[in-house]
VMD Tcl script that builds the backbone (N, CA, C; Angstrom):
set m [mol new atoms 342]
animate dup $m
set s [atomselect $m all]
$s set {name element resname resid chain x y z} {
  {N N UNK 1 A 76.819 35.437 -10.414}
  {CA C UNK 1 A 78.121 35.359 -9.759}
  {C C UNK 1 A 78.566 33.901 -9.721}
  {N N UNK 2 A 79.904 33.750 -9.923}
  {CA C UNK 2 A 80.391 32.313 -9.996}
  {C C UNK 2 A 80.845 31.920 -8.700}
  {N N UNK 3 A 80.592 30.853 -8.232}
  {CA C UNK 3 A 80.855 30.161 -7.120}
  {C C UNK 3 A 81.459 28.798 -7.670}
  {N N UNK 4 A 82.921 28.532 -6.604}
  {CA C UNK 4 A 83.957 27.104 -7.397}
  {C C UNK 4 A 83.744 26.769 -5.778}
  {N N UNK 5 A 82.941 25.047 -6.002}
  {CA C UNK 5 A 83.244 24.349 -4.792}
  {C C UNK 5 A 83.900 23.198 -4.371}
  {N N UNK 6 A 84.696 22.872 -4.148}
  {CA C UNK 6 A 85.833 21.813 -4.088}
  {C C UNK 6 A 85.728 20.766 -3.213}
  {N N UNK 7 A 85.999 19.548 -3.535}
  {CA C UNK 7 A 85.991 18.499 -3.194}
  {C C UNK 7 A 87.396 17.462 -3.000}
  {N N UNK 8 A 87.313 16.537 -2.755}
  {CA C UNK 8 A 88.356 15.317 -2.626}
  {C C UNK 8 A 89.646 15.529 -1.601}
  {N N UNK 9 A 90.035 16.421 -0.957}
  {CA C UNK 9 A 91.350 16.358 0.217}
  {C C UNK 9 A 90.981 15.386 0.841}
  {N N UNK 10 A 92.329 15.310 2.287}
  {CA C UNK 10 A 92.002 14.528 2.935}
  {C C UNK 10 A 93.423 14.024 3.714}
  {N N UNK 11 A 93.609 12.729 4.016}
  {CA C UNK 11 A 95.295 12.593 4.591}
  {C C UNK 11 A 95.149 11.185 4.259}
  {N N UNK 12 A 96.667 10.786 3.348}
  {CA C UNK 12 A 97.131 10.265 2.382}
  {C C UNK 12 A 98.632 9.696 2.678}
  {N N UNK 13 A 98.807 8.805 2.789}
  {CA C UNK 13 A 100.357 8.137 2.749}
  {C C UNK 13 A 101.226 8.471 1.894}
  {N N UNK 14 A 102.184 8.410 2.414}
  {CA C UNK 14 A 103.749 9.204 0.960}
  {C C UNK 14 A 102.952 7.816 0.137}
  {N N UNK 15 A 103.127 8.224 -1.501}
  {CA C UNK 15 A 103.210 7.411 -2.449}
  {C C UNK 15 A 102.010 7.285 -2.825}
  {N N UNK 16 A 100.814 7.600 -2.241}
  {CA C UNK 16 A 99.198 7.176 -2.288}
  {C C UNK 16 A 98.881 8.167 -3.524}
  {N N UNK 17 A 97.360 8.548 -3.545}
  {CA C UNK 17 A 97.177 9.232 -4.879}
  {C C UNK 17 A 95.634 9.653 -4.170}
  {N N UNK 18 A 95.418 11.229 -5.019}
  {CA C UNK 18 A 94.039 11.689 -4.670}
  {C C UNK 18 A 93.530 12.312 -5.830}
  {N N UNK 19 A 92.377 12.902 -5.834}
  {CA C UNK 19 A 91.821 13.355 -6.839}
  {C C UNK 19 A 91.038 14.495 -6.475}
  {N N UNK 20 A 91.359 16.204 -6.772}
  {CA C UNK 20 A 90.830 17.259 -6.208}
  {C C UNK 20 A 89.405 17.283 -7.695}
  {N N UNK 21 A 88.659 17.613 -7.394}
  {CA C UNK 21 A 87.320 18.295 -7.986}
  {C C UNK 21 A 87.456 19.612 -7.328}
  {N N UNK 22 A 86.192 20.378 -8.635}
  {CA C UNK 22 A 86.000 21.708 -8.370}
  {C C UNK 22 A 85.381 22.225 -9.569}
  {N N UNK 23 A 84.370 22.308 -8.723}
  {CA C UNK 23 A 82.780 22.472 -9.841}
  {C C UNK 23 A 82.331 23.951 -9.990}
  {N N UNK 24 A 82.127 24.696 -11.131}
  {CA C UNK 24 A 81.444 25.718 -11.012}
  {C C UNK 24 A 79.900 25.942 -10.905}
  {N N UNK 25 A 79.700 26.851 -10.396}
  {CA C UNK 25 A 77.961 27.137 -9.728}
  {C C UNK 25 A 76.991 27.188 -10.575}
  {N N UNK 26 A 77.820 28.101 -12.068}
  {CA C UNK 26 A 76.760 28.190 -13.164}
  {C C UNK 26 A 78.027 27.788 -14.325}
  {N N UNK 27 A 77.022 28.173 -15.604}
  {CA C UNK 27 A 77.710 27.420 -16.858}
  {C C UNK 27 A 78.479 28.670 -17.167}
  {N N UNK 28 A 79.917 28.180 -17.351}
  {CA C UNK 28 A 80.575 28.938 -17.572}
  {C C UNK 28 A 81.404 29.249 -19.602}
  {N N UNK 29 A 80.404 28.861 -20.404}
  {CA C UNK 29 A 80.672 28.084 -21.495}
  {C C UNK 29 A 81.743 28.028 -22.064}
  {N N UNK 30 A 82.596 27.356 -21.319}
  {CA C UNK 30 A 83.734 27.016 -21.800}
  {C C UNK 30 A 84.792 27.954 -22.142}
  {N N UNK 31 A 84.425 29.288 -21.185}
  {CA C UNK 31 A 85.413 30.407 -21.324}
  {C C UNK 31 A 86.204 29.956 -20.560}
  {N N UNK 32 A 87.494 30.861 -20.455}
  {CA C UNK 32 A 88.517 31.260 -19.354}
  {C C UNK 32 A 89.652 29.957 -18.853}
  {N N UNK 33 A 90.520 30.249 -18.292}
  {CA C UNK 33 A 91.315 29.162 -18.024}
  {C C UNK 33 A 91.608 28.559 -16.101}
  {N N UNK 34 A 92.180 27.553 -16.246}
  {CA C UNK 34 A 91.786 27.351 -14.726}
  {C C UNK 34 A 93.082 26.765 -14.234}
  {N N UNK 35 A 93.050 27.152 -12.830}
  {CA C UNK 35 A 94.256 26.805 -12.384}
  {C C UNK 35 A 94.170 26.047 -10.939}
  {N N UNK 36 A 95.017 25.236 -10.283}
  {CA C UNK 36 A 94.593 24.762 -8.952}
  {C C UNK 36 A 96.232 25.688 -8.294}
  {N N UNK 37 A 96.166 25.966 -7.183}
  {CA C UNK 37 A 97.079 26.931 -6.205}
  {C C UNK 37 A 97.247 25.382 -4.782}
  {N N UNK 38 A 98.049 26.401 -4.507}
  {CA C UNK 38 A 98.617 25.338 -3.184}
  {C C UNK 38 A 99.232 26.141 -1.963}
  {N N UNK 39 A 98.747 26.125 -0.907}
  {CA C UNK 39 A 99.629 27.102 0.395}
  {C C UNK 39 A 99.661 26.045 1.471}
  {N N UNK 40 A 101.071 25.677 1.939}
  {CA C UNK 40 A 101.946 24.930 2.825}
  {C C UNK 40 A 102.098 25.826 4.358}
  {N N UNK 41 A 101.592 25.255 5.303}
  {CA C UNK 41 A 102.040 26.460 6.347}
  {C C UNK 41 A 103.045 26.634 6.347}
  {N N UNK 42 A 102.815 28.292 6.315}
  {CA C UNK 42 A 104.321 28.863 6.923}
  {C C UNK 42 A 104.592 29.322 5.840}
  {N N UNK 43 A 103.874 29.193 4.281}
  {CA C UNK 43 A 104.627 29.557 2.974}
  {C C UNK 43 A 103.503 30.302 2.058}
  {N N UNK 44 A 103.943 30.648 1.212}
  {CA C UNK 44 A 103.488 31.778 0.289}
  {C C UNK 44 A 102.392 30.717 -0.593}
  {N N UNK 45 A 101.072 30.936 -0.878}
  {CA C UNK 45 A 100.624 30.181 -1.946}
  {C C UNK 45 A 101.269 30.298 -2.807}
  {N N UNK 46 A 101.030 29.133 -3.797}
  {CA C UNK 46 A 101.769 28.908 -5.085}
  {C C UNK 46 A 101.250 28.251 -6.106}
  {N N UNK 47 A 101.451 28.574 -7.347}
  {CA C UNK 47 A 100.322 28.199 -8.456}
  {C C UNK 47 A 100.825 26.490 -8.732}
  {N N UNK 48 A 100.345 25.700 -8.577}
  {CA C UNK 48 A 101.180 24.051 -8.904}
  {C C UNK 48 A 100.919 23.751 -10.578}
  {N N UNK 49 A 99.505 24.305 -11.085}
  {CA C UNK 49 A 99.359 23.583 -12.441}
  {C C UNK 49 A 98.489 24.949 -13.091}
  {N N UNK 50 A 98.151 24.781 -14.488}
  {CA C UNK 50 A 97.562 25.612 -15.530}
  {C C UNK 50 A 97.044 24.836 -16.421}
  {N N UNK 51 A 95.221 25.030 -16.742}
  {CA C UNK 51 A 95.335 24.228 -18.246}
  {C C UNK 51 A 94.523 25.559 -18.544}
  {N N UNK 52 A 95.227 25.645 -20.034}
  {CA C UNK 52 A 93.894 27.301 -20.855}
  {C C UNK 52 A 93.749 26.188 -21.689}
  {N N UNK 53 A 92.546 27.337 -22.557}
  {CA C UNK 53 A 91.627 27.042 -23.199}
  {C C UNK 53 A 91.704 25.886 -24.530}
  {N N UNK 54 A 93.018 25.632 -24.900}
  {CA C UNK 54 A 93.124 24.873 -25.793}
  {C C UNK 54 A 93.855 23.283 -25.208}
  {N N UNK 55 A 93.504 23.360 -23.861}
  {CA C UNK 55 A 93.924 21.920 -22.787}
  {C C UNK 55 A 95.478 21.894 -23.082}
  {N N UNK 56 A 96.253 23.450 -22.984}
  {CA C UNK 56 A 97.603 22.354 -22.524}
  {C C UNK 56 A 97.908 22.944 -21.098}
  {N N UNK 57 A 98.792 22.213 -20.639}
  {CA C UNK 57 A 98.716 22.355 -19.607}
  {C C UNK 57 A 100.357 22.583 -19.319}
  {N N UNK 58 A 100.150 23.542 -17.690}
  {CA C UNK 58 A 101.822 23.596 -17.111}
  {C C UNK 58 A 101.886 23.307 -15.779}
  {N N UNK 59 A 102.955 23.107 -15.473}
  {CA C UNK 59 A 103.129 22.847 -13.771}
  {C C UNK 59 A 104.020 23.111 -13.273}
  {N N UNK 60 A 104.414 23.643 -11.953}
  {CA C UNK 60 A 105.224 24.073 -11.186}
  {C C UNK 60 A 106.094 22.516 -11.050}
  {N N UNK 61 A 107.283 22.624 -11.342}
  {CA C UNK 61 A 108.655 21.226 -11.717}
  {C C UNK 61 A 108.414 20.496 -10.199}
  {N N UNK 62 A 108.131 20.356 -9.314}
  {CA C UNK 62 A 108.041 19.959 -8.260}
  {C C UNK 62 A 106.982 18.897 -8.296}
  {N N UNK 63 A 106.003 18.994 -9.184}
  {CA C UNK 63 A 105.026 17.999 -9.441}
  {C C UNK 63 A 104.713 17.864 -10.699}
  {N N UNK 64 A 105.571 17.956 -11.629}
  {CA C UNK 64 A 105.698 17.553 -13.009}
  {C C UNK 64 A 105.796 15.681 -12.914}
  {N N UNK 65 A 105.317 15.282 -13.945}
  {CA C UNK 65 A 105.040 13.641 -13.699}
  {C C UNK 65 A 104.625 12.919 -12.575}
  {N N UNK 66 A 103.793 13.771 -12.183}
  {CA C UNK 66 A 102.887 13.267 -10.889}
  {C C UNK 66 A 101.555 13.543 -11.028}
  {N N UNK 67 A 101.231 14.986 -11.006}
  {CA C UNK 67 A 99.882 15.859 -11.212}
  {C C UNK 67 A 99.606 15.748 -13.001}
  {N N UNK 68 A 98.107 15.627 -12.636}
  {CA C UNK 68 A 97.544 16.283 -14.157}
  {C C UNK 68 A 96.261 16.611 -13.903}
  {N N UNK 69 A 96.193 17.540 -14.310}
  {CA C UNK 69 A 95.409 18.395 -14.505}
  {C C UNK 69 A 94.671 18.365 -15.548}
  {N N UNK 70 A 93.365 18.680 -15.326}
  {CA C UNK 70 A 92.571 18.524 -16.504}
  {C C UNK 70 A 90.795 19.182 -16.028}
  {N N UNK 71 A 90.022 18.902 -17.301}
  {CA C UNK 71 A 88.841 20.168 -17.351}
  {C C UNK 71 A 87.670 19.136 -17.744}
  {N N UNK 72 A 86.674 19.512 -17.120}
  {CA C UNK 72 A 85.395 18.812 -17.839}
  {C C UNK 72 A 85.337 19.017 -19.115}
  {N N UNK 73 A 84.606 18.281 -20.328}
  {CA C UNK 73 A 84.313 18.657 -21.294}
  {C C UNK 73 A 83.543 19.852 -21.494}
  {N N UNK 74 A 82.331 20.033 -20.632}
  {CA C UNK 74 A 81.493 21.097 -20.507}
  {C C UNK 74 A 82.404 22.675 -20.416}
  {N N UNK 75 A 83.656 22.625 -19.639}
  {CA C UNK 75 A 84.455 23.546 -19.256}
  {C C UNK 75 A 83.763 23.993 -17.533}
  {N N UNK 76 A 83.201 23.384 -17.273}
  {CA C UNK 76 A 82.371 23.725 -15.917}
  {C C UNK 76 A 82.974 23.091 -14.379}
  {N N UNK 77 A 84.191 22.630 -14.755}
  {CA C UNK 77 A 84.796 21.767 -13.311}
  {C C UNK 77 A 86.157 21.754 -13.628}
  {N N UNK 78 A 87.057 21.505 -13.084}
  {CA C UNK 78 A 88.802 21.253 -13.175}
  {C C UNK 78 A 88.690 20.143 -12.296}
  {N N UNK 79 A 90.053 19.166 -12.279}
  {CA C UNK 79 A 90.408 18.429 -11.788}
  {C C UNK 79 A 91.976 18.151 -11.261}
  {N N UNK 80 A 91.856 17.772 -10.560}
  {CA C UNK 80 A 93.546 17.553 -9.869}
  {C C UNK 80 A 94.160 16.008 -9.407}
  {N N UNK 81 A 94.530 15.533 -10.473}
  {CA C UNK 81 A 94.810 14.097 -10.011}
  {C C UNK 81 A 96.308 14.214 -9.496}
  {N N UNK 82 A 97.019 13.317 -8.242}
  {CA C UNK 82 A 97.714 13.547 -7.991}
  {C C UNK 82 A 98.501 12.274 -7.238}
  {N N UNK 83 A 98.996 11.759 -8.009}
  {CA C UNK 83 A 99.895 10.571 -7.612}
  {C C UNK 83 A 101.302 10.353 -7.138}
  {N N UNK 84 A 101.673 9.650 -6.413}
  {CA C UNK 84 A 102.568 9.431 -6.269}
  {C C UNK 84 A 103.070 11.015 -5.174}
  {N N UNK 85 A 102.234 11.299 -3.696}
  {CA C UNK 85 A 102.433 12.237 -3.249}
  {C C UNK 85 A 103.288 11.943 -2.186}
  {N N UNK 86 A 103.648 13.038 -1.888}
  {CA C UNK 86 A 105.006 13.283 -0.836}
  {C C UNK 86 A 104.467 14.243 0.492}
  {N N UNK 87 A 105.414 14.359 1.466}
  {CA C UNK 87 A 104.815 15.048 2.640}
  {C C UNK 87 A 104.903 16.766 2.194}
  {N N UNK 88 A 105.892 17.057 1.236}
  {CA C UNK 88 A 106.043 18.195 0.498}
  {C C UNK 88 A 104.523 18.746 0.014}
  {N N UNK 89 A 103.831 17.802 -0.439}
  {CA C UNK 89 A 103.012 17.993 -1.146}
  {C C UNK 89 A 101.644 18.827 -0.050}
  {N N UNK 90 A 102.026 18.813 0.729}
  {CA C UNK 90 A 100.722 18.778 1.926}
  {C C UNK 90 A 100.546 20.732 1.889}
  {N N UNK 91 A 99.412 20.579 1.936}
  {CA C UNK 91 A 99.141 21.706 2.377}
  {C C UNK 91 A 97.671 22.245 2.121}
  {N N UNK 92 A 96.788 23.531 1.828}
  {CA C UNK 92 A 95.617 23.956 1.620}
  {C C UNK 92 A 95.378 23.913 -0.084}
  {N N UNK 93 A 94.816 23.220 -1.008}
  {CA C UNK 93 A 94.713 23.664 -2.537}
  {C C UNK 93 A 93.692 24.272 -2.821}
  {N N UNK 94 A 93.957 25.041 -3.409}
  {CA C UNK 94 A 92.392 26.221 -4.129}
  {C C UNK 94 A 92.520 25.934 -5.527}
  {N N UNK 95 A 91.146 25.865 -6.098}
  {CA C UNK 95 A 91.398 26.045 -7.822}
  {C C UNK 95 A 90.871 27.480 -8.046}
  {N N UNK 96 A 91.200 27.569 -9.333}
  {CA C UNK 96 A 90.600 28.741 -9.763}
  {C C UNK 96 A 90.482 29.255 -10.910}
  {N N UNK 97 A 89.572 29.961 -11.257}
  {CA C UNK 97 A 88.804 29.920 -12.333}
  {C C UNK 97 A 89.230 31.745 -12.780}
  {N N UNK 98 A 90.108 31.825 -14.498}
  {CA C UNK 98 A 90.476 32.919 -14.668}
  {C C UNK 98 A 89.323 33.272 -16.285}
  {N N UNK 99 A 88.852 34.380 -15.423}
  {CA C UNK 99 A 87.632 34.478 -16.785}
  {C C UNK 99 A 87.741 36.301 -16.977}
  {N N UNK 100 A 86.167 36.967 -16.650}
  {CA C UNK 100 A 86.413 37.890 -16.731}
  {C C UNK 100 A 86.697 38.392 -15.186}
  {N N UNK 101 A 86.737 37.687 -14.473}
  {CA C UNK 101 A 86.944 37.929 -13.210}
  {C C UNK 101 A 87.900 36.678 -12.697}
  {N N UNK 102 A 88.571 36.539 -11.890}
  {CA C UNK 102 A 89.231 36.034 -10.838}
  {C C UNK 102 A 88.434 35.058 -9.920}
  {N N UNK 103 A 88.314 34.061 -9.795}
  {CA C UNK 103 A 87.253 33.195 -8.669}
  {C C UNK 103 A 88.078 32.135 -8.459}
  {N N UNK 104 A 87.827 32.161 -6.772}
  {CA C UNK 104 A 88.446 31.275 -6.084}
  {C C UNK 104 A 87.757 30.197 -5.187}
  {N N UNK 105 A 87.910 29.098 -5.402}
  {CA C UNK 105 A 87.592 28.135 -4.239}
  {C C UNK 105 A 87.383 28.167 -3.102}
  {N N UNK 106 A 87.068 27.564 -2.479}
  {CA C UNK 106 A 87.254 27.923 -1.005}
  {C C UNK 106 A 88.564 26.911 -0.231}
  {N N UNK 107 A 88.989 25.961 -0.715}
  {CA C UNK 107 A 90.312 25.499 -0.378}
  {C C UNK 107 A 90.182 23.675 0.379}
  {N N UNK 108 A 90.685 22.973 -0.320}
  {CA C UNK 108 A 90.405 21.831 0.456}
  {C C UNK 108 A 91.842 21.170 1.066}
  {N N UNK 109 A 91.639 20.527 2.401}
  {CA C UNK 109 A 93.222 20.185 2.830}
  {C C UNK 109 A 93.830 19.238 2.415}
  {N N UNK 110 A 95.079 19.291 2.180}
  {CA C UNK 110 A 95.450 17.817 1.958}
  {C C UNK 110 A 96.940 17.454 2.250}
  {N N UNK 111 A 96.323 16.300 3.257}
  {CA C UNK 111 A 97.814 16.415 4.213}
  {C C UNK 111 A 98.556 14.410 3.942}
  {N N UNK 112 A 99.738 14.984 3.958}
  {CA C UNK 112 A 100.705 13.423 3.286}
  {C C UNK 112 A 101.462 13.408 4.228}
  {N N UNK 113 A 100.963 12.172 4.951}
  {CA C UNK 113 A 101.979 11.922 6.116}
  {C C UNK 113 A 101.922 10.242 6.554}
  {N N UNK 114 A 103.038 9.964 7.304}
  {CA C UNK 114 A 102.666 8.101 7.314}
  {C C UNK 114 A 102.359 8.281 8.603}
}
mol reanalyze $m
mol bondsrecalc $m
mol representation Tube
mol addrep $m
């Protein structure tokens, strides 16, 4: 069974920059595609970025030229770099891992405020 455990939130100044990790439990060889999610209180989660299997990647326009997203070489971790953040930006992020199953993070916070 796959287990994704996440790292790097935290609380961050408008304009500052963080970096989400999110490691899988076992080797996942480089199947499936991965995504990081985002839920704001009070609001619906929402998918922010996508990279499949051939590394391209998409993002919800709200954090286009800010976020990038990206994958271990191994295919065994995702990453969430994220610069240049706003108080918009705040909320719970999950990654997640789309294979033959669905697996989710457990969610790390990350709150933008001065």
């Amino acid at each position: 069974q796959v287990h994704l455990v996440e790292s790097g939130g935290g609380l961050v100044q408008p304009g500052g920059s963080l970096r989400l990790s999110c490691v899988a439990s076992t080797d996942l060889r480089g199947i499936g595609e991965w995504a990081w999610h985002r839920q704001a209180p009070e609001k619906q989660r929402e998918r922010v970025a996508l990279i499949v299997t051939d590394d391209t990647a998409t993002y919800i326009g709200s954090v286009k030229g800010r976020f990038t997203i990206s994958r271990a070489n191994n295919g065994n971790a995702v990453y969430l770099q994220m610069d240049n953040l706003k108080p918009d930006d705040t909320g719970v992020y999950y990654c997640k891992w789309i294979g033959a199953m669905n697996v989710w993070g457990q969610g790390t916070q990350v709150t933008v405020s001065s």
